[in-house]
N, C-alpha and C positions, 0 to 999 in steps of 0.2 A: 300688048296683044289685045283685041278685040275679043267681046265674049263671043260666044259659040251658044247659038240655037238648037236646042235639042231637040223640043216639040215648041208648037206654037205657046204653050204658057210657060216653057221650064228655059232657062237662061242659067248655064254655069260660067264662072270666069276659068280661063286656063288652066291654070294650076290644079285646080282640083279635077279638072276633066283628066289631067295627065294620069293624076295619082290612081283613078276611078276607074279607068284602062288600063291600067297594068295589074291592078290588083284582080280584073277579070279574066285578064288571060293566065291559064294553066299550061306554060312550058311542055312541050312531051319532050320526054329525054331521048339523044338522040342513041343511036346502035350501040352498044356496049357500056353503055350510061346508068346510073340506078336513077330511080325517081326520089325525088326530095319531099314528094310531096304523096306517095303512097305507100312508102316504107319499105322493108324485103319484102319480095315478092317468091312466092314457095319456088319457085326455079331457081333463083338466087340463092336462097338461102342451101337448096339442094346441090349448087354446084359449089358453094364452100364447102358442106359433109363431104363430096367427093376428093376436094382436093387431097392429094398423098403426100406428105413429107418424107422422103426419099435421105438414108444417113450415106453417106458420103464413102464410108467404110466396109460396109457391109451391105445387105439386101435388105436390112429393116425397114418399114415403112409404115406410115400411122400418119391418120387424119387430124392430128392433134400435136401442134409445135410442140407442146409442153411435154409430150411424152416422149419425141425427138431428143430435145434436150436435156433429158434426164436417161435416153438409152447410151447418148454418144459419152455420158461420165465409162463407161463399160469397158469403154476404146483407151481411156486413160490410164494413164500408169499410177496416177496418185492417186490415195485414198484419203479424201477429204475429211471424211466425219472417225473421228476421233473417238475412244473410248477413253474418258475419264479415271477410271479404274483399273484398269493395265492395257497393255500395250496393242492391242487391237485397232485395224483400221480399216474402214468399210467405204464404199465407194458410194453407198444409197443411204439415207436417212434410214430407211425401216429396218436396212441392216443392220446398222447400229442399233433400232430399237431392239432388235430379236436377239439381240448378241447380251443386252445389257439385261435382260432376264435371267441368263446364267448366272449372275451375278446376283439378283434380289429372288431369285429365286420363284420369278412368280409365271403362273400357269393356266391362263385366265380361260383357256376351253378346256370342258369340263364332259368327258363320257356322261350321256342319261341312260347309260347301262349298269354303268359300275363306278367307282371310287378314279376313276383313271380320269388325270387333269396333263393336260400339255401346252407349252411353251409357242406352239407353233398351231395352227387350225392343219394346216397339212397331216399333222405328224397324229392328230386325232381321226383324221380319215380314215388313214392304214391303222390304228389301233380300230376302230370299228367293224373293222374287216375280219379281227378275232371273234366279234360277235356274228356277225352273220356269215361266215365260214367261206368268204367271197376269196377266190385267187385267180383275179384276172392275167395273170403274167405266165406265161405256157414257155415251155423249153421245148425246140423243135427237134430235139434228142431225144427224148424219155418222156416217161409219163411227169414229171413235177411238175408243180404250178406255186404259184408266188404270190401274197399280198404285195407284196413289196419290189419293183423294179430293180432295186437295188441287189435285194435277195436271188434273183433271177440270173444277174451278173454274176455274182460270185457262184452260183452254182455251177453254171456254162463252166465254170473254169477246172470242175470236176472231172468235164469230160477232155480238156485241152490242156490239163496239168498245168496249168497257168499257177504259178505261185509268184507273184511280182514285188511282195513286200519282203524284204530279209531282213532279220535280225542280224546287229552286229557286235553280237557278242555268241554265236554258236551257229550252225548250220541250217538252222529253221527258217522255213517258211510260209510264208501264209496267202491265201486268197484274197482278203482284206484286213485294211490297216486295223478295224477293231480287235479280231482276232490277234494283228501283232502285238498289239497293246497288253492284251491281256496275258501273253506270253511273257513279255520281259518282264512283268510281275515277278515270276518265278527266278528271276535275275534279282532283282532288287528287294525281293520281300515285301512288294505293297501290298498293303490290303485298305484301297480306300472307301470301302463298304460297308457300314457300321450300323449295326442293329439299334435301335434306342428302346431296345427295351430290357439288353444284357450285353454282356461285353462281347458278344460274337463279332468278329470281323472275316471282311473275305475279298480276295480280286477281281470277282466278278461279279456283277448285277444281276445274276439267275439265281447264282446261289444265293443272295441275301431273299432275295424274291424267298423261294424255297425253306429258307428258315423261317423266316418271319409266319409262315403258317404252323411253325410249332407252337407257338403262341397263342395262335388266334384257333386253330385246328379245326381250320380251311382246310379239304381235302377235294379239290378242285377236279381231278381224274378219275373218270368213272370207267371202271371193268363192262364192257358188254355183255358179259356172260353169267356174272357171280354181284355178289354186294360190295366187294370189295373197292375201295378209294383213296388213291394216294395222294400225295402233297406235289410229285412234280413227275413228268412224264417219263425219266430213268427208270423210278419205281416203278411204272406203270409196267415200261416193258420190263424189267424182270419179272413181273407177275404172269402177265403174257408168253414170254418168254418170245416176242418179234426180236428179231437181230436184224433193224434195218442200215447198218453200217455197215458195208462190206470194203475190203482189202481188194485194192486194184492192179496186186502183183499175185497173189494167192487166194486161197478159198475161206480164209480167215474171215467171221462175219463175229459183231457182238450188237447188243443192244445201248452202249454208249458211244460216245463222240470221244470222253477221255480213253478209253479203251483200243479206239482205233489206231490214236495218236502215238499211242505208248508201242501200240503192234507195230506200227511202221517204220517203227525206229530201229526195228529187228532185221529190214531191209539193207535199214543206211548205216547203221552202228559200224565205226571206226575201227572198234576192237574185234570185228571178224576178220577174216582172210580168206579170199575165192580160191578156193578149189577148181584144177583143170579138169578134172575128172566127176567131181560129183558141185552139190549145192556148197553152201559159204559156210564155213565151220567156225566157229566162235572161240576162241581162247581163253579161258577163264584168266581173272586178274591175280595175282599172288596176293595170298593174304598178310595183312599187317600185324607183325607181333607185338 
């Protein structure tokens, strides 16, 4: 090939004219193309945020493959992540982390109210809710109201006699399964509540609460009216003398919850017999010589 004439003094040979031309021209990308040569462009990059990853199973949807892939484990039957320590099986990593604290015992959010540490940041929320007296959860029955969403359910079911958990060793039932729990206690004699500071043991975690201020003589419940301060709010209302418990076949009202429980038994107890004519008359047991 012959050289090529630029300007009257400049003479390049071919090759290099080619090279010198092509590295001058700047490509525009064509319709639907990114540019190689001015990187994402804010539209670009804005119509990746928008795209939605749609799960196939359900209505879920998230701008982020990765959070796809870890919702459809949800849809699966098997529980991948494994507890080490017994028999536990979690479908999510953090499940298994949160699960494996039961076990060491550890409570890394910490109330900056009081001495209260929790397992979970959740479950410190609703304890904070005891400090600031907050019950967003309203019953569209009555006047109550609830820290706890959870607490809200089981109460509805006061008004809808919903009792769905039963005991299968006697007639009892309960609203929720904690409640059963603490029931069949009385079946089997646990008491896995254990003071460390004397042999006191108990089956339920209010009561050890409750003790443990014999100790320390913490008297947490304050009288509006007089000086008087109790250890746990039963005291309180006896002092008061509120009976907010009330009997939902009679007029029977007391100031405890075990009170209630014992009264209603007087409804359902076996050992009466209904009367056509008047109320249920009771048969006393023959005594044993």
């Amino acid at each position: 090939m012959e050289s090529v004439k630029i300007e009257d003094d400049i003479t390049i040979e071919p090759e290099k004219f080619a090279v010198a031309h092509v590295a001058s021209v700047k490509e525009e990308p064509s319709s639907g193309e990114q540019s190689v040569f001015s990187g994402d462009s804010p539209t670009s990059m804005k119509n990746e945020s928008d795209k939605l990853f749609t799960c196939d199973q359900c209505k879920y949807k998230s701008n982020k493959l990765g959070n796809l892939t870890r919702h459809k484990r949800s849809h699966r039957k098997e529980a991948t992540f494994v507890c080490d320590q017994c028999d536990y099986r979690a479908k999510r990593p953090n499940h298994l982390k949160l699960h494996k604290r039961t076990h060491t015992g550890e409570k890394p959010y910490e109330c900056d109210r009081c001495d209260y540490s929790a397992s979970q940041l959740s479950n410190l929320k609703v304890h904070k809710r005891t400090h600031t007296g907050e019950r967003p959860f309203e019953c569209d029955q009555c006047d109550y109201r609830a820290s706890q969403l959870h607490a809200l359910t089981m109460h509805k079911r006061t008004h809808t006699g919903e009792r769905p958990f039963a005991c299968d060793q006697c007639d009892y039932r309960a609203t929720d399964p904690k409640n059963m729990r603490t029931h069949k206690r009385t079946h089997t004699g646990e008491r896995p509540y254990m003071c460390d500071q004397c042999h006191y043991t108990t089956g339920q975690s209010n009561n050890l609460k409750a003790h443990k201020r014999t100790h320390t003589g913490e008297r947490p419940y304050e009288c509006d009216q007089c000086d008087y301060r109790a250890t746990d709010p039963n005291n309180m209302r006896t002092h008061t003398g509120e009976r907010p418990y009330m009997c939902d076949q009679c007029h029977y009202t007391t100031g405890q919850s075990n009170n209630l429980k014992a009264h209603k038994r007087t409804h359902t107890s076996h050992r009466g017999t209904t009367s056509s004519t008047g109320p249920r008359k009771f048969v006393p047991l023959p005594r044993l010589s």
